[in-house]
C-alpha positions in Angstrom: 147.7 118.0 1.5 145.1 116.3 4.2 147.4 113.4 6.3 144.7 110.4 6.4 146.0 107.6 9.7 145.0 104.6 8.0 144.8 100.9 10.0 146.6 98.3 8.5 144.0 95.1 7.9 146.8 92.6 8.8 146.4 93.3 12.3 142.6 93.8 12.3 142.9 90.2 11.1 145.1 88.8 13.9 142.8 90.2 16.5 140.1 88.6 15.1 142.1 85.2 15.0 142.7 85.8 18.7 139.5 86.8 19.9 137.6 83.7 18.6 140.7 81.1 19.4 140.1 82.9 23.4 136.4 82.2 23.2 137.0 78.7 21.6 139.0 78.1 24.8 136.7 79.4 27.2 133.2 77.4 26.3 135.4 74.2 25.8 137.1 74.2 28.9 136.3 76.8 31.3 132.4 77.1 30.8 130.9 75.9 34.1 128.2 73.4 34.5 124.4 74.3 34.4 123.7 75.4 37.9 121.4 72.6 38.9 124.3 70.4 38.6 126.8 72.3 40.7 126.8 71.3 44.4 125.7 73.8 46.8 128.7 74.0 48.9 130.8 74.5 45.9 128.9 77.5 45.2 129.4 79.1 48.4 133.1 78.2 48.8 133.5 80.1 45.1 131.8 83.3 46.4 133.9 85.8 48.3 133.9 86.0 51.6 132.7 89.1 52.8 133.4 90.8 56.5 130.2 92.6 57.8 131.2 95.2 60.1 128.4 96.3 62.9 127.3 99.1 63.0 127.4 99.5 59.7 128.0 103.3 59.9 129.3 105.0 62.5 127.7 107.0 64.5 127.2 110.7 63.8 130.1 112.9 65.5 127.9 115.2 67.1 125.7 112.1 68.5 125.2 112.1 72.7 125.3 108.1 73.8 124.1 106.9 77.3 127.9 106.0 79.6 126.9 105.1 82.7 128.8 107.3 85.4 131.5 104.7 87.1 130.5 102.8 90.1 126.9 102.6 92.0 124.2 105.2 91.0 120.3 105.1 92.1 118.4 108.0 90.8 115.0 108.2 93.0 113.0 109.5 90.2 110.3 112.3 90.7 107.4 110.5 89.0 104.5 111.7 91.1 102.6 109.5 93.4 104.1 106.3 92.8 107.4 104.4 92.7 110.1 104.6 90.1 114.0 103.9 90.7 116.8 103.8 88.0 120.0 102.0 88.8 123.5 102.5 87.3 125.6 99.3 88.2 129.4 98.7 88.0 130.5 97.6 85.3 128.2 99.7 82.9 124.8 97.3 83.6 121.5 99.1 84.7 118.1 98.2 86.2 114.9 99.6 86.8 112.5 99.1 89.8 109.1 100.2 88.5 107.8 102.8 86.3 105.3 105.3 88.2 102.1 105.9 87.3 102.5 108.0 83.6 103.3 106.5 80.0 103.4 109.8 78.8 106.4 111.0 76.3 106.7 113.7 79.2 106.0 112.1 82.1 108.4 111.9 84.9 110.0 108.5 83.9 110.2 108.9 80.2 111.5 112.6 81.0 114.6 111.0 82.5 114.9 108.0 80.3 115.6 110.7 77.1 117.6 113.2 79.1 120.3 110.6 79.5 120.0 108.8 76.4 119.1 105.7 77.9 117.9 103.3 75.1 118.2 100.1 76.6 117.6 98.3 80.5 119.3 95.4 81.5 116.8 94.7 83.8 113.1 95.8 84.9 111.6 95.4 88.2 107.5 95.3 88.9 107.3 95.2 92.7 103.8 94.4 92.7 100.8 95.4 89.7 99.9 98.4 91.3 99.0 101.2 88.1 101.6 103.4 90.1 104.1 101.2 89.9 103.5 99.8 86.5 101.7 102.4 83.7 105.2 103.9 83.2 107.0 100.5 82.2 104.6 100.8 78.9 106.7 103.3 77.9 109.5 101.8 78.7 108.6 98.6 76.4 107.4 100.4 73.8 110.2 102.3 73.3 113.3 100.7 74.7 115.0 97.5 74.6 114.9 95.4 77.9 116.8 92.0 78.5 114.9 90.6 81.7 111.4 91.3 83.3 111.2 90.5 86.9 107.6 89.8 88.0 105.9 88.2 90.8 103.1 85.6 90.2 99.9 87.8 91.8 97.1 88.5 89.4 95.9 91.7 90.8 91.9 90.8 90.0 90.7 94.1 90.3 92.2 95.2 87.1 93.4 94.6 83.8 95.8 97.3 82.8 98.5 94.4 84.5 97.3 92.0 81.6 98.5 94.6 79.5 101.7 95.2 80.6 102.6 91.3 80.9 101.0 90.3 77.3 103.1 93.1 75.8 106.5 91.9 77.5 105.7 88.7 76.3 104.7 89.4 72.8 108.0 91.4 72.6 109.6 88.0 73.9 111.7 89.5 76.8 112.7 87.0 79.2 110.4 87.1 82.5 111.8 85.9 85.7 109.7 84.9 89.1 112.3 85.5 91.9 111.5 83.8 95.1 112.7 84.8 98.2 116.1 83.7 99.1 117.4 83.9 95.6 120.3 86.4 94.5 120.3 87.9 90.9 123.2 88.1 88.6 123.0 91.4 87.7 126.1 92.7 88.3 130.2 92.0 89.5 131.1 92.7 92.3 127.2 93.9 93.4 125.1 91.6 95.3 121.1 91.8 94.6 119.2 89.4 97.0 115.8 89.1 97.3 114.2 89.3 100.3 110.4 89.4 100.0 108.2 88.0 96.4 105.1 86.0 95.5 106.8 83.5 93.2 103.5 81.1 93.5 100.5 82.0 91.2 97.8 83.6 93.3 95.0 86.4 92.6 93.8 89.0 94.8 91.7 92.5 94.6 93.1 93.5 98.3 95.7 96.2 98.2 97.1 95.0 101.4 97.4 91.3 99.7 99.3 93.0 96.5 101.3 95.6 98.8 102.7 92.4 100.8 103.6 90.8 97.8 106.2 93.6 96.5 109.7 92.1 95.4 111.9 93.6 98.0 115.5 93.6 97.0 118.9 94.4 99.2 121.4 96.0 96.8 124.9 96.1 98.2 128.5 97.5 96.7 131.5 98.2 98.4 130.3 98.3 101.6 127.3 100.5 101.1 123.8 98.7 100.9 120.0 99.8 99.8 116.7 98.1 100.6 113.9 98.3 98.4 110.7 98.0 100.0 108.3 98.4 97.1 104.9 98.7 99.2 105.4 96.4 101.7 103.1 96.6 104.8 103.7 95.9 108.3 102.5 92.4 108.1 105.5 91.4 105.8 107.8 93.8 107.4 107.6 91.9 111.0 107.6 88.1 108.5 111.2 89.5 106.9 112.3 90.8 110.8 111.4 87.2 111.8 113.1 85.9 108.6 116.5 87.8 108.1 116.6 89.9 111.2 120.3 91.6 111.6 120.8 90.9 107.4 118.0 93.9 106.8 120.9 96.0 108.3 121.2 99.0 105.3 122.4 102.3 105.0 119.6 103.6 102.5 116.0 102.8 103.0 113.8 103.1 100.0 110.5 103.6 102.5 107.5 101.0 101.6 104.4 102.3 100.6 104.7 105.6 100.3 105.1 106.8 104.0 101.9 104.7 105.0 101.2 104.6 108.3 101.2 100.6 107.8 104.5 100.8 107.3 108.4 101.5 108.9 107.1 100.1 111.9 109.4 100.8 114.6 110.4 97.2 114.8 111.2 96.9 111.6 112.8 100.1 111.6 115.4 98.5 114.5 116.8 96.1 112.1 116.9 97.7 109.0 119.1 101.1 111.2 118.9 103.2 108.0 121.0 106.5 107.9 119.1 107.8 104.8 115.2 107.3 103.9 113.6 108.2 100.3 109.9 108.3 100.1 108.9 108.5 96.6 105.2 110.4 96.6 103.6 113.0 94.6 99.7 114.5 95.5 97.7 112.1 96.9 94.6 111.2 98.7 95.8 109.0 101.3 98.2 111.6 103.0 101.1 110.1 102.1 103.4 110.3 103.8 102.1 110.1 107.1 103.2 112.2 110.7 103.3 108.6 112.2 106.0 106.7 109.3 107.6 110.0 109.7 108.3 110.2 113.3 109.8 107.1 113.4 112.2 107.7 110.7 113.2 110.4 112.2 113.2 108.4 115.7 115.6 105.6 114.2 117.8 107.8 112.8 117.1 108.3 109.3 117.6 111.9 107.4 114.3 111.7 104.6 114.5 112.8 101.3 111.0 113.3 99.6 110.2 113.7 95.5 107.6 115.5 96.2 109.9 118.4 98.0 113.4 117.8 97.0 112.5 116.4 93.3 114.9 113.6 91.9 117.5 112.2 94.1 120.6 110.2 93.2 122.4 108.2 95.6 126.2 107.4 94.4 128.7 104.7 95.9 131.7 105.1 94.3 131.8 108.7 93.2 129.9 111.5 95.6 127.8 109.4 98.9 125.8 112.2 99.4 122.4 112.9 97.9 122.8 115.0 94.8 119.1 117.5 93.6 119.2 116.5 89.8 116.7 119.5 89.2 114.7 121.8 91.3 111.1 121.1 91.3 108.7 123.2 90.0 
């Protein structure tokens, strides 16, 4: 005997009753209006309100992100011949005071920039459009981000890879600042950034000396340690900023102008400043950088020297180790 499960058709009826008496309900009085007629707001405050959470994923667990180390920390990078300083600041800010003369992936700048990670600047410093002091910072805004460019107003009229470096910031949109001498910068609680020595007034010039005297000099200070940055300053505008600030060019660490010229760290200059450490940032040159004479009287004032070229990458810490630290042996 085959057991047939048969459906009664009293209930298939019922359902049916049901289903049309819900629909009859729901176009008479629940059916919205046509969507031209509904006012905008209305629409939004119907939709659900959604939370975005940034970043949207997390990162990987095995992923290596830039921390600053704690405190105050200048890396005097080997780049060569030419100029190129990194600055960890408290409270996990960082600068950078020009980018050596290579834009290469592997060039000296670039080199460091991806060994730590770094993918973003607070702040980027052109002393002065020299292409030893500026090629590198292509890199830098092609592949990083970069809150503020700090310039000074000289059109170096000898050349035009500066053009190229300035139109790129601004078609990127960064914000470009023309410090003037006398200002401080907010870059960071509790250090204090003042700036010495700028050409904040639009000018052109072919002259070396003319674009050397215009570097943005800068006096970085941080629980009672302090660093000058000389850029390439000259002996003409190291004698205007003894006249100037005298007693306030008082610092500890001396980043040495131009190289080890023999136009510059003039003895009177030298006086004021009383530095207990120099760094001369210079690679293989023709100008024979640096010179006997800039050297004798660092050595005269008091200063122990630290050179790229012979004791590679330097780092300078307040807060954690005060002695210079050899991030890797040269070559």
């Amino acid at each position: 005997m085959h057991h047939v499960t048969r459906t009664s058709p009293a209930p298939v009826k019922l359902k049916a009753v049901l289903a049309a008496l819900l629909l009859s309900l729901a176009v008479f009085h629940f059916a919205p209006a046509p969507l031209g007629a509904q006012a905008f707001p209305q629409l939004t405050a119907a939709a659900p309100a959604v939370e975005l959470q940034v970043p949207y994923a997390p990162a990987p667990a095995n992923a290596t992100l830039y921390t600053p180390a704690p405190g105050l920390n200048v890396y005097f990078l080997n780049v060569g011949q030419g100029d190129s300083i990194y600055i960890e600041l408290p409270g996990g800010h960082n600068a950078l005071i020009d980018g050596g003369p290579s834009a290469s992936a592997t060039g000296g700048l670039a080199s460091f920039l991806t060994a730590k990670n770094i993918t973003h600047i607070d702040n980027v410093v052109l002393t002065h459009p020299h292409s030893d002091h500026y090629t590198g910072l292509k890199y830098v805004f092609s592949n990083l981000t970069v809150d503020n460019f700090y310039d000074t107003r000289l059109d170096n009229s000898g050349a035009t890879a500066d053009d190229a470096i300035r139109a790129q910031v601004s078609g990127i949109g960064i914000n470009t600042i023309y410090p003037a001498a006398g200002d401080t910068l907010n870059w960071s609680t509790p250090a204090e950034v003042k700036v010495f020595n700028a050409c904040s007034e639009p000018q052109s010039s072919s002259k070396s000396e003319v674009a050397n005297n215009c570097s943005i000099v800068l006096r970085l200070a941080y629980s009672g340690s302090s660093i000058l940055f000389m850029g390439d300053v000259q002996n003409g505008a190291e004698a205007a900023l003894v006249a100037r600030y005298g007693d306030a060019l008082r610092s500890d660490v001396l980043k040495v102008g131009h190289h080890g010229s023999k136009y510059s760290s003039t003895d009177a200059f030298l006086a004021a400043v009383k530095p207990a450490k120099a760094y001369i940032e210079v690679g293989k040159n023709n100008y024979g950088h640096p010179t006997q004479d800039a050297l004798s009287r660092l050595v005269a004032a008091g200063a122990s020297i630290y050179r790229s070229d012979l004791n590679d990458t330097q780092e300078y810490s307040v807060g954690g180790s005060a002695e210079p630290v050899v991030l890797r042996q040269a070559d």
